[in-house]
Legacy VTK file of the C-alpha trace (Angstrom):
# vtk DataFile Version 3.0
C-alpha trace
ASCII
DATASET POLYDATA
POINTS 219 float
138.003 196.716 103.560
140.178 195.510 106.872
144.035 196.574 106.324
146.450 193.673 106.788
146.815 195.700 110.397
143.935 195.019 111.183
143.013 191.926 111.418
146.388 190.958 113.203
145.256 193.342 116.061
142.193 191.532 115.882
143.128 188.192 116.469
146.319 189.571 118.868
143.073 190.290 120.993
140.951 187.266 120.097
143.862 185.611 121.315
144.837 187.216 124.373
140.629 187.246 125.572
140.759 183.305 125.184
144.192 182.920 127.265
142.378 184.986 130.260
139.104 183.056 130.054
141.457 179.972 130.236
143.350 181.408 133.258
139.766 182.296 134.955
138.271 178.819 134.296
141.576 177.241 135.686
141.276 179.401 138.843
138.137 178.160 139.645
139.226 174.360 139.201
139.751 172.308 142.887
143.310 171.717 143.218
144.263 168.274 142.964
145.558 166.715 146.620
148.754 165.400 146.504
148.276 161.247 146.813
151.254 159.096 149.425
151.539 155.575 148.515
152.043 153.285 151.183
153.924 149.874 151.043
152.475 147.386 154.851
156.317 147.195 155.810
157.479 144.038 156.030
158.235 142.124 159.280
159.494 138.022 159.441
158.767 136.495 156.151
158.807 132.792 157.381
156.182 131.158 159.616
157.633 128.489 161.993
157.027 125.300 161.388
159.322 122.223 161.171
157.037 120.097 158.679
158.608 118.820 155.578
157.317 120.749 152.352
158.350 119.132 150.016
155.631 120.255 147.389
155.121 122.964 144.591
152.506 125.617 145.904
150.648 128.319 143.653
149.386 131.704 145.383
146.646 133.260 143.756
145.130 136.817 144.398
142.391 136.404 146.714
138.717 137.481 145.656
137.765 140.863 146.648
134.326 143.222 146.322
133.547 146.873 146.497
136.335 149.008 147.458
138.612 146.370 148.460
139.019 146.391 144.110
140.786 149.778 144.895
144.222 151.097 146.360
142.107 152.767 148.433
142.967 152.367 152.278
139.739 151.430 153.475
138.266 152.455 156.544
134.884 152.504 159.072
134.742 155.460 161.002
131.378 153.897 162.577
128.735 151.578 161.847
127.200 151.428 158.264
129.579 153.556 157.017
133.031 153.036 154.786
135.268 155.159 153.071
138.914 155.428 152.655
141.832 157.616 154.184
141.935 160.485 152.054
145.159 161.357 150.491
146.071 157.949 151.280
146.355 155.072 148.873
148.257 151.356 148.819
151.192 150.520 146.124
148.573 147.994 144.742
145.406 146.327 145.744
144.870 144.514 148.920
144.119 141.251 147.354
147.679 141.717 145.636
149.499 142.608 149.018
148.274 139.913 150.514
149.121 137.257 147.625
152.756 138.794 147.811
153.016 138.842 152.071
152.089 134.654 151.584
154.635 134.560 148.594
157.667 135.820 150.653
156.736 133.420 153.863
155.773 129.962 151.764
159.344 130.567 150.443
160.785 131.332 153.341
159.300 128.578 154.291
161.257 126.337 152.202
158.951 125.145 149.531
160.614 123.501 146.367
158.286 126.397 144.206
156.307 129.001 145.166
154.352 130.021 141.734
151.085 132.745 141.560
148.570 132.626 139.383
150.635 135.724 136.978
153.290 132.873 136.425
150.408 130.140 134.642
152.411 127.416 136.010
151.319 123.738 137.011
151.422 123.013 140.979
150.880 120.383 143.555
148.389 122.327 145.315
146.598 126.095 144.898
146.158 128.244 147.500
143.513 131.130 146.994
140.271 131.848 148.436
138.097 135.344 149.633
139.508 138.542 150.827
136.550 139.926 153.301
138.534 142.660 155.501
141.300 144.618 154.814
140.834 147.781 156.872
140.633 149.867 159.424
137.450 149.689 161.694
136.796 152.498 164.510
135.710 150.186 167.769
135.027 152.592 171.395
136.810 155.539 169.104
139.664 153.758 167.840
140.912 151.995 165.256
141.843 148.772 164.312
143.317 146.897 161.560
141.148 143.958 160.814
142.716 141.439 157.584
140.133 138.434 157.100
140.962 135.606 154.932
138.670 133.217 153.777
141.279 130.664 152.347
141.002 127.920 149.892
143.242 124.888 149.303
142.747 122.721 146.418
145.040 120.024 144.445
146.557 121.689 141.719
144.556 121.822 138.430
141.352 120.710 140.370
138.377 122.582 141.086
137.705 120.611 144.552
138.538 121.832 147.510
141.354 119.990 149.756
140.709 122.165 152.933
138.917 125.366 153.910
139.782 127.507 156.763
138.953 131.290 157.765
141.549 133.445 159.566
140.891 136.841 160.816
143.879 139.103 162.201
143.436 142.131 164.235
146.019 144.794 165.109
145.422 147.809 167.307
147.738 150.654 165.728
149.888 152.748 168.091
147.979 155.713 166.870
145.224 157.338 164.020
147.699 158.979 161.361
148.021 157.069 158.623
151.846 155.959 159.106
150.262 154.570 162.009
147.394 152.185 160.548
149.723 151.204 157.939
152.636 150.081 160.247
149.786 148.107 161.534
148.404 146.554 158.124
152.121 144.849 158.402
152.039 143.687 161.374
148.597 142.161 160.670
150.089 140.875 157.202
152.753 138.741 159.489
150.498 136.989 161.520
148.713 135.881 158.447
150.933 134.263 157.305
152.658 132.622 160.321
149.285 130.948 160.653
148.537 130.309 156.545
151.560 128.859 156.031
152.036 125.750 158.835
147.985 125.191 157.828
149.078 124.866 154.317
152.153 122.675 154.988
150.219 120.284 157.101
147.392 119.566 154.835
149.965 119.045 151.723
151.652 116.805 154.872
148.642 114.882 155.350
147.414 114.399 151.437
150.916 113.303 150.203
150.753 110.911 153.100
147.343 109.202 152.355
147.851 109.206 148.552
151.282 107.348 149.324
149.476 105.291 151.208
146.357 104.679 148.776
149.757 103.790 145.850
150.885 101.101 148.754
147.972 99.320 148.981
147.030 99.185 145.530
150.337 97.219 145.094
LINES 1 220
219 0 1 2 3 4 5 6 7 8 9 10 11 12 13 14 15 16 17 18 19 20 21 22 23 24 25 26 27 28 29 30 31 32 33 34 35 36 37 38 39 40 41 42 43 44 45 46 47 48 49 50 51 52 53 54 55 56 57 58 59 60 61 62 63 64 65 66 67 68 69 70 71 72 73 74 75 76 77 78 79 80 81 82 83 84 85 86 87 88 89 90 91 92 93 94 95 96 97 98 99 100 101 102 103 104 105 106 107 108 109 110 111 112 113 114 115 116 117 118 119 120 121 122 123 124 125 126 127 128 129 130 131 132 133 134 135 136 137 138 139 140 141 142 143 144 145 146 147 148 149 150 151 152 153 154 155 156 157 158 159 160 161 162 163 164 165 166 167 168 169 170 171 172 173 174 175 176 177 178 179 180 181 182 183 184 185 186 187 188 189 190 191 192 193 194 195 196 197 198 199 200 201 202 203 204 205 206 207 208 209 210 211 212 213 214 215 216 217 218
């Protein structure tokens, strides 16, 4: 028969054996690398234009595919090939920085309401559309920063579309380091929107005009 002594020097060294194969399997583990998040700084919010606006807008997300789902900063170091900047990833998604970039200008802008599709809120008019490029694509060895934005403009509550228009920004970044492309991503950001947001204004201009015009006649 095992004395009381016994078995608590037993399981002292059960113990102790399971606390070094712990320590042995955790030395063996890849250490995690540390992840930065990175915010596209933000530059001039508000697009010039000097066209009334005197309509409520909603911003929706843009649709995005593949890693362009992710916080990943994407990038193509050559043809065929994508992947993102390793240790590197964005405050949200891409689709979401971009929906928040058009926020800030359209009410810069002046707009009576600027809504997104988070608020569920009736508008005038929807903006959304497809994200296709938000990265950073290596042309003759370098990068650049290439944002394309396949935008959508539809009367609010409709499924129709109003007006369709593509814009694609490019930005060559003062350097490869990552503080670098992002700086860039901002800049590219800025021009977006100085060109979304007169396009926007000047359809809504042109719609509110011929329906007020379609009311007059019908009178």
């Amino acid at each position: 028969m095992h004395t009381p002594t016994f078995l608590r020097a037993t399981r002292t060294s059960c113990v102790a054996l399971c606390v070094s194969a712990l320590l042995a399997a955790c030395s063996v583990l890849p250490k995690r690398e540390p992840v930065q998040i990175w915010q596209p700084p933000e530059g001039a919010a508000a697009a010039a234009t000097t066209q009334s606006a005197d309509f409520s807008l909603r911003v929706d997300a843009p649709n995005t595919s593949g890693l362009l789902d992710s916080t990943g900063i994407v990038v193509l170091p050559g043809p065929g090939q994508i992947s993102t900047y390793r240790g590197a990833r964005w405050s949200m998604p891409p689709a979401l920085l971009v929906r928040e970039r058009l926020v800030d200008a359209f009410m810069a802008a002046k707009l009576p309401t600027v809504t997104t599709d988070e608020d569920h809120l009736a508008s005038d008019y929807t903006l959304g559309g497809n994200l296709r490029a938000y990265q950073s694509e290596y042309r003759a060895g370098a990068p650049v920063v290439v944002v394309r934005f396949d935008a959508q403009l539809r009367p609010g509550g409709s499924r129709s579309v109003l007006a369709a228009r593509s814009f694609e920004i490019t930005q060559q970044p003062g350097g490869t380091q990552v503080p670098q492309i992002v700086a860039a991503f901002g800049n590219a950001d800025d021009q977006l929107a100085a060109q979304v947001v007169p396009w926007v204004i000047e359809i809504a201009r042109r719609d509110h005009a011929a329906a007020a015009a379609g009311s007059a006649t019908t009178h």
